[in-house]
C-alpha positions in Angstrom: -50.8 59.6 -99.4 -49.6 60.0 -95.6 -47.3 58.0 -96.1 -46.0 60.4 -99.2 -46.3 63.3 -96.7 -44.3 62.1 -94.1 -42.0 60.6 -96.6 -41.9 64.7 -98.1 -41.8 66.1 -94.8 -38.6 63.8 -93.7 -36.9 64.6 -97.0 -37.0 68.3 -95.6 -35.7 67.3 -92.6 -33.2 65.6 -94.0 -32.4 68.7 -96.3 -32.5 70.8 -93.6 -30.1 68.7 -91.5 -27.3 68.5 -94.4 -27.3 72.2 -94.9 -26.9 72.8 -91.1 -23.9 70.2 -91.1 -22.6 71.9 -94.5 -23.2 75.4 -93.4 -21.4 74.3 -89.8 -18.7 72.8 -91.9 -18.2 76.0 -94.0 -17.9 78.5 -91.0 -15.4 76.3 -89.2 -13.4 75.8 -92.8 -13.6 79.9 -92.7 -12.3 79.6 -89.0 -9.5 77.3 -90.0 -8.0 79.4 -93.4 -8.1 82.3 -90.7 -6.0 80.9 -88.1 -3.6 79.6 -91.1 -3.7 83.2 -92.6 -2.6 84.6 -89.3 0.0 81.8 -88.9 1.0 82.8 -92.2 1.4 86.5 -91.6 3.4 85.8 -88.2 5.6 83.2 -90.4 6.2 85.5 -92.1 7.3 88.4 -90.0 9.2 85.8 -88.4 11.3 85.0 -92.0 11.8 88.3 -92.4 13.0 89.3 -88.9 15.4 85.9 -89.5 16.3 87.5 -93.5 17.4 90.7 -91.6 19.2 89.0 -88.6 21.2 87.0 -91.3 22.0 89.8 -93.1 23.5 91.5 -90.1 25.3 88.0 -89.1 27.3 87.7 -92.4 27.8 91.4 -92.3 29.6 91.2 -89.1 31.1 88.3 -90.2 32.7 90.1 -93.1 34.0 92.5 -91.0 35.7 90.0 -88.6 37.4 88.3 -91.4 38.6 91.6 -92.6 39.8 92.4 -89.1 41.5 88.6 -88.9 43.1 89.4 -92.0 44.4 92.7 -90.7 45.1 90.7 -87.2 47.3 87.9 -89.3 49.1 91.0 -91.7 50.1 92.4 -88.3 51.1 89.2 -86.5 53.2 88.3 -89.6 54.6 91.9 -89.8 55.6 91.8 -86.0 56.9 88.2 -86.2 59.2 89.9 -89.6 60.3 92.5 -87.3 61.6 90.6 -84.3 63.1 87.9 -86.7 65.2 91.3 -87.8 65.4 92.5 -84.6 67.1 89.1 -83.5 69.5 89.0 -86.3 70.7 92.5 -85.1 71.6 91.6 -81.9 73.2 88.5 -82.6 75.6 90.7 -85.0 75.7 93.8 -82.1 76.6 91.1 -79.8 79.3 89.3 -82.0 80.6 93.3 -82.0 80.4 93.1 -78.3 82.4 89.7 -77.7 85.0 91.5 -80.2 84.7 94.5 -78.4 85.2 92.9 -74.9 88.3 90.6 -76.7 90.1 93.9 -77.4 89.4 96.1 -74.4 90.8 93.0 -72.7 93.6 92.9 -75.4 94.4 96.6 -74.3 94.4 95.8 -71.1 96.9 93.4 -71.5 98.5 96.4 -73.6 98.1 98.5 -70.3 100.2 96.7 -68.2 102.7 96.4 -70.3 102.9 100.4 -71.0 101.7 102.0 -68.1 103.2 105.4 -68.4 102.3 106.1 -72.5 99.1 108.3 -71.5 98.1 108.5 -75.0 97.9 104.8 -74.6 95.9 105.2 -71.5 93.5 107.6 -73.3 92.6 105.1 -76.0 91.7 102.4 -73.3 89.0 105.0 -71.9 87.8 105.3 -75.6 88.0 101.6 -76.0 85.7 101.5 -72.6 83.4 104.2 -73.3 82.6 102.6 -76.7 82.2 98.9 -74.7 79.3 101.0 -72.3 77.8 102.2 -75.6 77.6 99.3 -77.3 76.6 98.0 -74.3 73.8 100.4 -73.5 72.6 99.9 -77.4 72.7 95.9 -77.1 70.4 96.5 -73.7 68.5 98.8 -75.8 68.1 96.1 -78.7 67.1 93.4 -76.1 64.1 95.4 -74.9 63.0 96.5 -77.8 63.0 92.8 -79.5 61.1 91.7 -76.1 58.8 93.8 -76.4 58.2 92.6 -79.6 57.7 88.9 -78.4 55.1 90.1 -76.5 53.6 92.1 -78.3 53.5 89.4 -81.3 52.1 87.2 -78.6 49.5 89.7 -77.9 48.3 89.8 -81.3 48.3 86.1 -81.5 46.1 85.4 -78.9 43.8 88.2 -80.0 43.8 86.8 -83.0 42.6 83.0 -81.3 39.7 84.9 -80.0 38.8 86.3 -82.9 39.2 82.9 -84.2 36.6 81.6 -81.7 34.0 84.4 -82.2 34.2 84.0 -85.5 33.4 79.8 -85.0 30.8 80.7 -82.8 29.0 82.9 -86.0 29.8 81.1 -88.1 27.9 78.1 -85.8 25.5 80.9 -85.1 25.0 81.4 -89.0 24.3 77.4 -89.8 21.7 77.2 -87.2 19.9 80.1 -89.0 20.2 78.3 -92.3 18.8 75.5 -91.0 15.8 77.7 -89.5 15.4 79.3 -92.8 15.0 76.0 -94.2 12.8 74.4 -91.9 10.8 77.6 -92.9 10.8 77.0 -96.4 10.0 73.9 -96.1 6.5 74.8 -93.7 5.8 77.1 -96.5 5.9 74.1 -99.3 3.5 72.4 -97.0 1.0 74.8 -97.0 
């Protein structure tokens, strides 16, 4: 019968023991889904802070494809307008050689007839016009290198752009891959 007792009596203990273990067991379980609900929560303020950043990245990305567009129309435009520009002055200057070729014809005229004023009077003409076409041919040059440099302006605006646009586009893939190393913590848990 003592032996029954004590046999009882470490049963209890026993007992007692397994629900001290289990009840220890329960309130660090209850300490642990805590700590991952917390984690949870900042993972997911994080996701979204991430959502709203790539949002704003492929906004600004839209925007600088519209404004590379618009860069390129421009570049193309410009590059139109010197090819023009250039085809102008090659005619204005065939016009000048021609020009020169008869001023140099009535000069020849001139020594020929030296007292015909008239004659004289249409040499000054011929001159006058030679200084304007001139003046218009200078005018033509500057205004077509001008245009070089401003087409090379826009081109190398439009390489930065270029690289900006790389980098965000870089920028944008790295955020992807965030976004998926997220998803894929939240498949774990």
């Amino acid at each position: 019968m003592y032996t029954s007792v004590f046999e009882t009596e470490a049963e209890k203990l026993q007992l007692i023991f397994e629900k001290i273990v289990i009840a220890t067991l329960l309130e660090q379980l209850r300490l642990d889904a805590s700590d991952l609900k917390a984690e949870k929560h900042v993972l997911e303020q994080e996701s979204e802070t991430t959502t709203k950043e790539l949002l704003m990245l492929q906004s600004e990305k839209h925007e600088l494809l519209k404004l590379n567009d618009q860069l390129s129309h421009d570049v193309y435009d410009s590059s139109h307008r010197v090819e023009l520009l250039t085809g102008e002055v090659g005619i204005l200057q065939v016009q000048l050689s021609d020009s020169q070729k008869a001023y140099q014809m009535l000069q020849k005229e001139n020594c020929m007839v030296q007292d015909d004023n008239q004659f004289l009077k249409e040499i000054y003409d011929v001159r006058e016009e030679k200084n304007v076409l001139e003046e218009e041919n200078c005018s033509l040059l500057h205004e077509a290198t001008n245009l070089g440099n401003l087409s090379l302006i826009f081109e190398s605006i439009s390489s930065e752009k270029a690289a900006k646009l790389k980098t965000l586009i870089d920028e944008l893939d790295h955020l992807h891959g965030v976004c998926s190393e997220l998803d894929e913590v939240r498949l774990l848990e």
